[in-house]
N, C-alpha and C positions, 0 to 999 in steps of 0.2 A: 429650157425644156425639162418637164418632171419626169423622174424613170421611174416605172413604178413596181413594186416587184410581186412577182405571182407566187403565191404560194400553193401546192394542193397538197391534197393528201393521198398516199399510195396503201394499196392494200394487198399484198400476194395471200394469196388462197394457197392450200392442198400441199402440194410436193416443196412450190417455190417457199411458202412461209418456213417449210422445215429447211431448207437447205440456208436462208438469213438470217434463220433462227430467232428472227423479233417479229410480232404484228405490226400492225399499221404505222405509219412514220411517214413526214412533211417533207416535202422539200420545196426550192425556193429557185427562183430564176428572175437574172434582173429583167426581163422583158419580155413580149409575147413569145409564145412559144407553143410547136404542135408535140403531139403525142408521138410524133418519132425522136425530136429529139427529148421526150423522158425518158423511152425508151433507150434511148443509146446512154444518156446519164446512169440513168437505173446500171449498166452492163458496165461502167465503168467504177461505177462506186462501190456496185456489190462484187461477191466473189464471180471469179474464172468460171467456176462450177454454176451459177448463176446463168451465166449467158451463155456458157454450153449446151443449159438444159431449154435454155429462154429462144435462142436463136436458131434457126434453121440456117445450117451452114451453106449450102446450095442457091439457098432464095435471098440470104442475107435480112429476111423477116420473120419477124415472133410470129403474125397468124396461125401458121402450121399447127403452134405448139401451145399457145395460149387462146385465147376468149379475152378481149380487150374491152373494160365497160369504161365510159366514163358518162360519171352521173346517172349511173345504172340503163343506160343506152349504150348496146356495141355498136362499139367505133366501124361497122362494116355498112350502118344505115346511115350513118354523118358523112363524114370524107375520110375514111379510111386513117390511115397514119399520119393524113395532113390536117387532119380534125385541129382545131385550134384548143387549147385549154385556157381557161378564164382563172381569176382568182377564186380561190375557195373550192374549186373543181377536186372531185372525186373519182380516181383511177382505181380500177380494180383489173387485177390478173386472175383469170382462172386456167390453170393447165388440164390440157385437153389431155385424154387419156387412152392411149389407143394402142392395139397388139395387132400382132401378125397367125 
């Protein structure tokens, strides 16, 4: 059996890019895999302060806090966080902006 491995590319927009401090950047995974667990890789690789601002502590999910695109379709008209990502797929983070 061939493993084959998926690459995409990630993009944080707005707040998230200034807190990474680099644009866009690949990552890789030996095998299918959905968009939550990029998400929780993204939270593990990047800073504290990353997933602080990325995660809602209460729901234990970004929606809250982000606009999740891949292939410039949100992931809220696909399957949500169980959306599958393919090779070559394009993830984009936008953080939502909101006051009291």
């Amino acid at each position: 059996m061939v493993e084959l491995t998926i690459k995409i590319e990630i993009e944080l927009l707005g707040s998230l890019r200034k807190i990474v401090g680099r644009g866009p950047f690949s990552l890789e995974f030996a095998n299918s895999t959905a968009v939550r667990d990029v998400i929780a890789e993204l939270t593990n690789l990047l800073s504290p302060k990353f997933k602080q601002v990325l995660v809602d502590p209460e729901l234990n999910d970004p929606r809250p806090n982000v606009i999740i695109l891949l292939n410039r379709v949100e992931i809220g008209v696909l399957e949500g966080l169980d959306t599958k990502v393919e090779n070559g797929d394009k993830l984009v983070l936008i953080p939502v902006t909101h006051g009291g």
